[in-house]
C-alpha positions as CSV (number, residue, x, y, z in Angstrom):
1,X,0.0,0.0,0.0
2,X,1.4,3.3,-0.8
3,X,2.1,5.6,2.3
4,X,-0.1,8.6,0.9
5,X,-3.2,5.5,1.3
6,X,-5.2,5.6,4.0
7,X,-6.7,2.3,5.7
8,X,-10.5,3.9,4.5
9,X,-9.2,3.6,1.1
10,X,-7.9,-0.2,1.7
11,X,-10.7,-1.5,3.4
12,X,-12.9,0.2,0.8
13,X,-10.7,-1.6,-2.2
14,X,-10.9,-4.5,-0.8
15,X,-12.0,-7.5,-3.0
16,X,-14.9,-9.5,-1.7
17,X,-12.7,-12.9,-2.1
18,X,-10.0,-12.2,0.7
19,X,-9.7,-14.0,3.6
20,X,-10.8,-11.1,6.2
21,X,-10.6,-13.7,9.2
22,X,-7.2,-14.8,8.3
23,X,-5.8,-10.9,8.4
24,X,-8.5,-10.5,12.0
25,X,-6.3,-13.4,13.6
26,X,-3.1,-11.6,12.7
27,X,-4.2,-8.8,14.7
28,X,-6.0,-10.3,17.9
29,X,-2.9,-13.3,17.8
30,X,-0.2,-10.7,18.2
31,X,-2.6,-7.9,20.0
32,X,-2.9,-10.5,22.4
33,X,1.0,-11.4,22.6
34,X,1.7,-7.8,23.3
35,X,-1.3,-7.2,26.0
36,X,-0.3,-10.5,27.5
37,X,3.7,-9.1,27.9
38,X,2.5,-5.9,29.8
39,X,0.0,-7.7,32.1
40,X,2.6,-10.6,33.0
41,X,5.5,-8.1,33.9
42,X,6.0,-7.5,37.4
43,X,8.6,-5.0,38.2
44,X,9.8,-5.1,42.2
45,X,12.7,-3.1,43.7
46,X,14.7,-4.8,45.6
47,X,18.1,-3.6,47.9
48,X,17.9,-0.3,45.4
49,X,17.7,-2.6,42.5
50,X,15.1,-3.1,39.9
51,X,13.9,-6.2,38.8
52,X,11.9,-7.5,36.2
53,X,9.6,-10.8,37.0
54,X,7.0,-12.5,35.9
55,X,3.2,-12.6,37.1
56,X,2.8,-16.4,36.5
57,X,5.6,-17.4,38.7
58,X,4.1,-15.5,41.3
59,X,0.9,-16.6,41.1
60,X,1.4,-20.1,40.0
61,X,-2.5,-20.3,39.3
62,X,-2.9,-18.1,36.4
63,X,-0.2,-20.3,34.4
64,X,-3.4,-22.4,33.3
65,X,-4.6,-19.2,31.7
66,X,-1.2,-19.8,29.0
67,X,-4.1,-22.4,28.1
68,X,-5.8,-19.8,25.7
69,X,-3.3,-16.9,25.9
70,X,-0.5,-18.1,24.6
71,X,-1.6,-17.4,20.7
72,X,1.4,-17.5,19.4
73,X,0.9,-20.4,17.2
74,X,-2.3,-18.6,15.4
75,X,0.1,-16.1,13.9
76,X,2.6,-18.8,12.8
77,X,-0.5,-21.0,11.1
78,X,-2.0,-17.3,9.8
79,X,1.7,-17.5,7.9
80,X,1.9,-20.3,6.9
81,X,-2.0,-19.5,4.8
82,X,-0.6,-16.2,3.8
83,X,2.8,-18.0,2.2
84,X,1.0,-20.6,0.2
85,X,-1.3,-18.1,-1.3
86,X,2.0,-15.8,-1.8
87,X,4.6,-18.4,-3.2
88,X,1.9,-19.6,-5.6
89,X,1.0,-16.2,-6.8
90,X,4.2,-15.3,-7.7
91,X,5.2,-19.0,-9.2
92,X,2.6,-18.2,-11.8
93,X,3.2,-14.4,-12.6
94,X,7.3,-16.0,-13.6
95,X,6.3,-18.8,-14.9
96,X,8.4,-20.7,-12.6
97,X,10.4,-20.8,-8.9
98,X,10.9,-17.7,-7.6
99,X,12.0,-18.2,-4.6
100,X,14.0,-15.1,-4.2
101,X,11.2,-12.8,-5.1
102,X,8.9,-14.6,-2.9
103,X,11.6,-14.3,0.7
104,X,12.0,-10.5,-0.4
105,X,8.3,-9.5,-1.2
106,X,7.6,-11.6,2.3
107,X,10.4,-10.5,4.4
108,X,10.2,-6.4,3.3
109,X,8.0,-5.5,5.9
110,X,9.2,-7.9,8.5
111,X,13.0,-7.0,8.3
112,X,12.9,-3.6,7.8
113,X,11.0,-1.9,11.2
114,X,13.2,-5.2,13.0
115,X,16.6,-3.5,11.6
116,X,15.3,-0.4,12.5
117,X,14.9,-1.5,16.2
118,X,18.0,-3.4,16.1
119,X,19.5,0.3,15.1
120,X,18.1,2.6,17.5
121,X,18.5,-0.4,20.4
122,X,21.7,-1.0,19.8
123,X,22.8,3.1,19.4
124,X,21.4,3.6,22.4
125,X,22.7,0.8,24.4
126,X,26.1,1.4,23.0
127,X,26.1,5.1,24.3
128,X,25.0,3.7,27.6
129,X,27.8,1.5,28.0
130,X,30.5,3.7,26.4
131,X,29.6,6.6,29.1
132,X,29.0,4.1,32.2
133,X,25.7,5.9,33.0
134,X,23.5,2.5,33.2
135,X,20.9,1.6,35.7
136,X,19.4,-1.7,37.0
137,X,16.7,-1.1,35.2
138,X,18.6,0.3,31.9
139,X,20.6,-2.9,32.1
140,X,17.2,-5.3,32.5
141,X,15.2,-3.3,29.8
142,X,18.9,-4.0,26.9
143,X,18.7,-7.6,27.8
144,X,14.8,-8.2,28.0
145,X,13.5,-5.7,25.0
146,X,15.8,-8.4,22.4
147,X,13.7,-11.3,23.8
148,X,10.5,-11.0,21.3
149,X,13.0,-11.1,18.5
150,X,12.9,-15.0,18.8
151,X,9.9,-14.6,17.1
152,X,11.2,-12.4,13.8
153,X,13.6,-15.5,14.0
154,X,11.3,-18.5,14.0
155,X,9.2,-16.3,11.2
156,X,12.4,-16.0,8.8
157,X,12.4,-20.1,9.0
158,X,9.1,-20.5,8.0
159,X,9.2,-18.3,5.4
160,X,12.9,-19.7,3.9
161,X,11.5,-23.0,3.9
162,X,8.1,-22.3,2.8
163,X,8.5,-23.3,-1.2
164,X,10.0,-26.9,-0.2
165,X,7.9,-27.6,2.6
166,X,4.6,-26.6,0.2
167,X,5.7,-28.9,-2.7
168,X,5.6,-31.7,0.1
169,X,2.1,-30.4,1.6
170,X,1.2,-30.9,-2.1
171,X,2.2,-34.1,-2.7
172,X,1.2,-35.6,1.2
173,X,-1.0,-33.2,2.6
174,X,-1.8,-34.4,6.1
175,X,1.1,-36.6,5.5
176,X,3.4,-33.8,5.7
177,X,1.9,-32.6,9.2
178,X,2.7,-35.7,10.8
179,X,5.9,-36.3,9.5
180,X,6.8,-33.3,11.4
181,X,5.4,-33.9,14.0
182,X,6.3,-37.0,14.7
183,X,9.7,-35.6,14.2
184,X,9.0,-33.3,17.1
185,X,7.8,-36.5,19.4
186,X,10.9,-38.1,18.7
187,X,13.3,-35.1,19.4
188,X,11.4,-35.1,22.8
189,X,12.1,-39.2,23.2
190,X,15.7,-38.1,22.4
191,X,16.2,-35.4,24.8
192,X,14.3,-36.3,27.7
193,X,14.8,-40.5,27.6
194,X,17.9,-40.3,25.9
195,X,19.4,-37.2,27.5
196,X,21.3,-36.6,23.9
197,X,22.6,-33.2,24.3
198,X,21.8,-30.3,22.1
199,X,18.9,-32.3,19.8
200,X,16.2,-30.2,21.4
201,X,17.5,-27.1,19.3
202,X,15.9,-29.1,15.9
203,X,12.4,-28.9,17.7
204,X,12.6,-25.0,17.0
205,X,12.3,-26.0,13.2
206,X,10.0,-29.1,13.8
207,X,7.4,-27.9,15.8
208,X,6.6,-24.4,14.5
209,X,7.1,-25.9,11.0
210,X,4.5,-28.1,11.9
211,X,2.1,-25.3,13.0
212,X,3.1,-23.5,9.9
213,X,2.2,-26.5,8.1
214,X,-1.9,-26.0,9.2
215,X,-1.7,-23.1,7.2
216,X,-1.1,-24.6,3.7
217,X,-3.9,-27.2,4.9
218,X,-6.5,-24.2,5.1
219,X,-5.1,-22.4,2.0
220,X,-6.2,-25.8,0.2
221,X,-9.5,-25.7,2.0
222,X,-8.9,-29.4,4.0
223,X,-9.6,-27.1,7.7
224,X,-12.9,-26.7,5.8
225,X,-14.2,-30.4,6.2
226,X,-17.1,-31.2,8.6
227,X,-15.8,-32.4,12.0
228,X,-11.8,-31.8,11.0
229,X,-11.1,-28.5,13.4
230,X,-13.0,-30.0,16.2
231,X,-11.4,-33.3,16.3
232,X,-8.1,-31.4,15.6
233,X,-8.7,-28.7,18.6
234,X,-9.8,-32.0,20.3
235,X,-7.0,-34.4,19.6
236,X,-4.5,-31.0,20.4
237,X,-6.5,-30.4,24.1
238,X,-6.3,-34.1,25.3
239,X,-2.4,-34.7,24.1
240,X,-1.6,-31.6,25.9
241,X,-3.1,-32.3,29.1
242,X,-2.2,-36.0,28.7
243,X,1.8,-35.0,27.9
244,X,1.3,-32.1,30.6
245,X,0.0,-34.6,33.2
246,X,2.5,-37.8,32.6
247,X,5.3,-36.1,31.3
248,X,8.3,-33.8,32.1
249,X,6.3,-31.0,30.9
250,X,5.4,-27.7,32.6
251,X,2.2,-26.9,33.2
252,X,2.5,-23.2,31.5
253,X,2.9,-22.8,27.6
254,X,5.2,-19.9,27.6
255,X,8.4,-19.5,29.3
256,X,9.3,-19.7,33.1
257,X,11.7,-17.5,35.1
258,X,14.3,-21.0,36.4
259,X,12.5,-23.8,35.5
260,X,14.7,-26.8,33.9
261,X,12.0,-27.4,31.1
262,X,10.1,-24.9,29.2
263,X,7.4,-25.5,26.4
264,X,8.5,-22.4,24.7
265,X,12.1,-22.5,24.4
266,X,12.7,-24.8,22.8
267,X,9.6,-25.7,22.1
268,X,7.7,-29.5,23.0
269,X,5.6,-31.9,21.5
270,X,3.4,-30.4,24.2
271,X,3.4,-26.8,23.0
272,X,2.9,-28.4,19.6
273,X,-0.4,-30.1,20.6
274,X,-1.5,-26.8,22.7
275,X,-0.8,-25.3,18.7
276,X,-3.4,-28.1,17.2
277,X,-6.2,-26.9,19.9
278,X,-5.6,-23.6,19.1
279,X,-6.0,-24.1,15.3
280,X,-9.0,-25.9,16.2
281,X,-10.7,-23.6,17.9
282,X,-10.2,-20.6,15.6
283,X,-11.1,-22.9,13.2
284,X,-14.3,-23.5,15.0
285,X,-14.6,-20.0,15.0
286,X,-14.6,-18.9,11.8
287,X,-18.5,-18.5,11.3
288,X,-19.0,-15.7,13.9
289,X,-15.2,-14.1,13.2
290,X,-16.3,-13.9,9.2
291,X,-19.6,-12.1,10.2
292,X,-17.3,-9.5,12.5
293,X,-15.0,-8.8,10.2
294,X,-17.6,-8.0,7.3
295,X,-18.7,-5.1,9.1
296,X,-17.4,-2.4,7.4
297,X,-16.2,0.0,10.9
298,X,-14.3,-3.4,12.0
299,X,-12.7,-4.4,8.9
300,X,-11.2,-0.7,8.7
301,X,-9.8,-1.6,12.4
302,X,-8.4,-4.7,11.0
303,X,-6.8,-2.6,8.2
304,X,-5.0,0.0,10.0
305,X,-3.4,-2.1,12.8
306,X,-2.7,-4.3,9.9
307,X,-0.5,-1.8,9.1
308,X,1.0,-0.7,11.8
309,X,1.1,-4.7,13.9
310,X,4.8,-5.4,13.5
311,X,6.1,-1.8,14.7
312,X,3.9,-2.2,17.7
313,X,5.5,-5.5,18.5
314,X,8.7,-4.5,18.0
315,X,8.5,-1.9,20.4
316,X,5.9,-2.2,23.2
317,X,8.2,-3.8,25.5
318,X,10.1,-0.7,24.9
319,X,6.6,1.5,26.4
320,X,6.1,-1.1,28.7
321,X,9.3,-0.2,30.5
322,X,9.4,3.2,29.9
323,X,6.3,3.2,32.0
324,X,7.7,1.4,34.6
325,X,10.9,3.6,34.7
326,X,8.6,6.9,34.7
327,X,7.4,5.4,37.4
328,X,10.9,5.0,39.6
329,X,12.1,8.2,38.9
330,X,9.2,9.8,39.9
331,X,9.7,8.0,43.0
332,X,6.0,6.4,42.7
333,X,5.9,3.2,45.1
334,X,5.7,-0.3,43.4
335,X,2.6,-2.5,44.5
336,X,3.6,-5.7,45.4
337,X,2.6,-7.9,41.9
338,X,-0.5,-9.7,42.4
339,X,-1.4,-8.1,45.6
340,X,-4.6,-6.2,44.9
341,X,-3.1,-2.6,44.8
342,X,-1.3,-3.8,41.6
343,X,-3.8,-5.5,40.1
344,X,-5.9,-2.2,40.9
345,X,-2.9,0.0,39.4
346,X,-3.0,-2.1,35.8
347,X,-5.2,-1.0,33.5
348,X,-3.3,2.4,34.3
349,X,-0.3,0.9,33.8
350,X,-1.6,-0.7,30.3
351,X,-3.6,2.4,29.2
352,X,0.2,4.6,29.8
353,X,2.0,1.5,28.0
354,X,-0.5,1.9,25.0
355,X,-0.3,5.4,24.7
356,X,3.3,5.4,24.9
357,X,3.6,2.3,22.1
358,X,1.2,4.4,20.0
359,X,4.0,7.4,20.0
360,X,6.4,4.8,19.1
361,X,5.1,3.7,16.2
362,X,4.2,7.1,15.3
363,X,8.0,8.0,15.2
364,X,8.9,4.1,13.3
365,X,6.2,3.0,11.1
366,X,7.8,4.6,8.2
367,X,9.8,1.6,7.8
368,X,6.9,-0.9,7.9
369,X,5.7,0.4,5.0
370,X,6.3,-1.6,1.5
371,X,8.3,-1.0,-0.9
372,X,7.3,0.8,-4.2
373,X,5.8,-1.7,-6.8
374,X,8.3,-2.6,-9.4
375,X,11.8,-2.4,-7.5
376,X,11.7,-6.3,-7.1
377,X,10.9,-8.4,-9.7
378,X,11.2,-12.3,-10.7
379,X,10.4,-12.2,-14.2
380,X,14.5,-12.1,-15.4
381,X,15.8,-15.9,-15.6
382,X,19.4,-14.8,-15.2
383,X,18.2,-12.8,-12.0
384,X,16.9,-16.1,-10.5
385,X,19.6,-17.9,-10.6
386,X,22.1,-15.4,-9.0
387,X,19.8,-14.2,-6.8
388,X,18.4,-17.5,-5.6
389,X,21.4,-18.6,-2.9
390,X,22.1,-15.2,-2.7
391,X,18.8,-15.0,-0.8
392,X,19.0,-18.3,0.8
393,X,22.4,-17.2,2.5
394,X,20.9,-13.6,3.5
395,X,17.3,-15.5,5.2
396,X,20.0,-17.5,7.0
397,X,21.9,-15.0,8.1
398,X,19.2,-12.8,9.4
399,X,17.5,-16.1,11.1
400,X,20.8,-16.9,13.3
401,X,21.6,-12.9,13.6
402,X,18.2,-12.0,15.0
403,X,18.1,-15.5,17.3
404,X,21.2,-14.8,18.3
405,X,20.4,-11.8,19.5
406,X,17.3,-12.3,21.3
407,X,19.7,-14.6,23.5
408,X,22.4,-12.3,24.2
409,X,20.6,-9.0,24.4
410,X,21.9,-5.5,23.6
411,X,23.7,-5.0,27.3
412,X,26.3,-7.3,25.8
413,X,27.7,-5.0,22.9
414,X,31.1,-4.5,24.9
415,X,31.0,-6.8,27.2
416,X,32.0,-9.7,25.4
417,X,28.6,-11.3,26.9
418,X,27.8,-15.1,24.8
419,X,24.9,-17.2,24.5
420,X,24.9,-20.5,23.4
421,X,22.5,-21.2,19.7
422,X,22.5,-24.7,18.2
423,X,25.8,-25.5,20.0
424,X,27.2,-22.9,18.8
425,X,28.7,-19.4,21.0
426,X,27.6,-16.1,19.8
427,X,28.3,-12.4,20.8
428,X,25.9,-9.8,20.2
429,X,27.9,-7.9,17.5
430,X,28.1,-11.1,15.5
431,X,24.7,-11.1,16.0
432,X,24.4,-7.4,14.6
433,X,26.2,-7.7,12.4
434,X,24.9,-11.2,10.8
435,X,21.6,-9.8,11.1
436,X,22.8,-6.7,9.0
437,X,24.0,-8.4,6.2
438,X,21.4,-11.2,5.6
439,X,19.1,-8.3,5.6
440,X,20.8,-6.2,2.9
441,X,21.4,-10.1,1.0
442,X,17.4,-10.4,1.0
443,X,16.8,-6.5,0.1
444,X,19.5,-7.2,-3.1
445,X,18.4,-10.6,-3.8
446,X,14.9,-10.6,-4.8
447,X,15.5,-7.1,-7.5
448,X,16.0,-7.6,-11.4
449,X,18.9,-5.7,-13.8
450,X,17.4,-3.6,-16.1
451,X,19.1,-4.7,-19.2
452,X,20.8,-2.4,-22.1
């Protein structure tokens, strides 16, 4: 969409044959991811020192809540819809593979407001470090504002490995779930019966692949058959509680402050199963959500946050703890979380986290915008096949870069600080930096050369 269009104008243009409910689950999955991030974070001062903890290990209670709230695998089967219909599109308008065009035309909108952030972040914590003027809470905010960037990561996979994973959807269908996801089961057997070290990293590509996977069943229409999302949501909801209940698993579906096993990272057979019963149900759903979204005032709501969904994400843990470090230097006492003073003080706390997010992506959501039509092309043969690995070495780049650095954080720029990804050590200005140039490999990649 052009930047001088307004979301009026797109929800007006809108053909009558999209999806609407695909594009209202994008929203509400990751509105709910970011609502979710302020209303778990429980910020205590301790000794003079800040620190940043999380609701559900306080209240042990409300982990069953991660049940329906942690939507993360909606927006991951929403991609893996959205790709099929892409990769196919674009197939046909070359006449062939076009696998560079496609990560580029995908990967526009997703890399650029992320380098962006990765910019101003890293500036900014490089200053801090270089003049020594860092707080506790300055310190917590570098490390814990990287964390969400797992998720650009995880999306960069799906995307990369979207065309060969379709062609096997195409040929196996359901077949192709289950093959990864009986991959996923046996990477569990491996790690926790086995105890072979490092072989739960390869359930990072196996279970979200297999979410991913849903979503080329609905783009063929197999989600659409009587009884299918219910005994999917079903099947999902009872291996869950069954794995949950028997197994090593924890009862919460996103990450734990200390806890030796977490669904999330890596990720389980048993977050892959809470991922079917989500599916399901949305599934289940999409009678009533069609009828919302037709209304013509909520399909322009849809439109603009559309628009705006990725900047937002990027940065509302950014508002979030600007709120909370308003707070402290205003010298505004901290309720204790859970008590019910704080859960009196949080819509406040929410309401001043939105507002702020809102300025945010004010100031950024230039560079969510697309790209002018024309500048990438896929209709050159000779452009295809240079720009092909090209592409596939940038995507990988960017995936490890942007990992990487949701591991380390920014607060390790010059302090040599490592984390360990698929075995292997990484800084945080590899991680810039890799991040950087897979970035500007994808951006070349997927353009044509005007010939003479």
């Amino acid at each position: 969409m052009a930047s001088n269009t307004s979301a009026r104008d797109v929800a007006a243009a809108t053909p009558a044959t999209r999806d609407r409910y695909i594009d209202l689950l994008r929203v509400a999955s990751l509105g709910t991811v970011v609502l979710g991030h302020w209303l778990m974070a429980a910020v205590t001062v301790r000794d003079g020192r800040a620190e940043v903890g999380n609701l559900l290990a306080v209240e042990p209670r409300l982990q069953l809540l991660t049940w329906v709230l942690q939507i993360m695998p909606v927006f991951f089967f929403v991609g893996g819809f959205s790709h099929a219909l892409s990769y196919r599109s674009l197939t046909r308008r070359a006449g062939g593979p076009a696998y560079a065009a496609f990560l580029r035309a995908r990967l526009q909108r997703l890399l650029r407001p992320t380098m962006v952030f990765i910019a101003v972040w890293g500036a900014g914590a490089l200053a801090v470090q270089l003049l020594g003027s860092g707080g506790t809470l300055t310190d917590v905010a570098a490390r814990l504002v990287a964390q969400p960037l797992w998720f650009i990561g995880i999306y960069l996979a799906m995307v990369a490995f979207t065309p060969p994973l379709l062609r096997l959807h195409e040929r196996y269908g359901w077949g192709a779930f289950a093959a990864l996801a009986v991959a996923a089961g046996t990477v569990d057997v491996l790690r926790f019966a086995a105890g072979v070290p490092y072989v739960e990293f390869a359930d990072f590509a196996f279970v979200w692949l297999a979410v991913h996977q849903l979503g080329f069943l609905r783009a063929d229409g197999r989600l659409r058959r009587p009884r299918v999302p219910a005994a999917l949501a079903a099947a999902g909801l009872a291996g869950a509680a069954a794995l949950v209940a028997l197994g090593p698993y924890p009862l919460s579906m996103v990450g734990m402050p200390g806890e030796k096993v977490s669904n999330m990272a890596p990720p389980t057979a048993a977050l892959l199963c809470h991922g079917m019963w989500l599916v399901g149900a949305v599934e289940l759903l999409r009678g009533p959500g069609a009828r919302l979204v037709a209304r013509p005032r909520v399909w322009r709501g849809v439109v603009a946050a559309n628009g705006i969904a990725m900047t937002a994400f990027l940065w509302h843990l950014t508002a979030m703890l600007g709120v909370y470090g308003t707070l402290l230097a205003l010298d505004v006492p901290l309720a204790a979380p859970a008590g019910p003073a704080w859960w009196a003080q949080a819509p406040v706390r929410i309401a001043a986290a939105a507002a702020l997010t809102a300025v945010l992506v004010a100031v950024f959501r230039g560079a969510e915008r697309p790209a002018a039509a024309g500048r990438a092309g896929a209709g050159a043969p000779g452009a295809r096949r240079l720009s092909g690995p090209a592409a596939a070495l940038g995507v990988t780049l960017a995936l490890f870069g942007v990992l990487g650095l949701s591991m380390v954080g920014f607060g390790g720029l010059l302090q040599g600080r490592t984390a360990v990804l698929v075995a292997v050590r990484i800084t945080a200005p590899a991680a810039v930096l890799m991040a950087a140039g897979g970035w500007l490999l994808v951006e070349t990649a997927g353009g044509t050369r005007r010939r003479g």
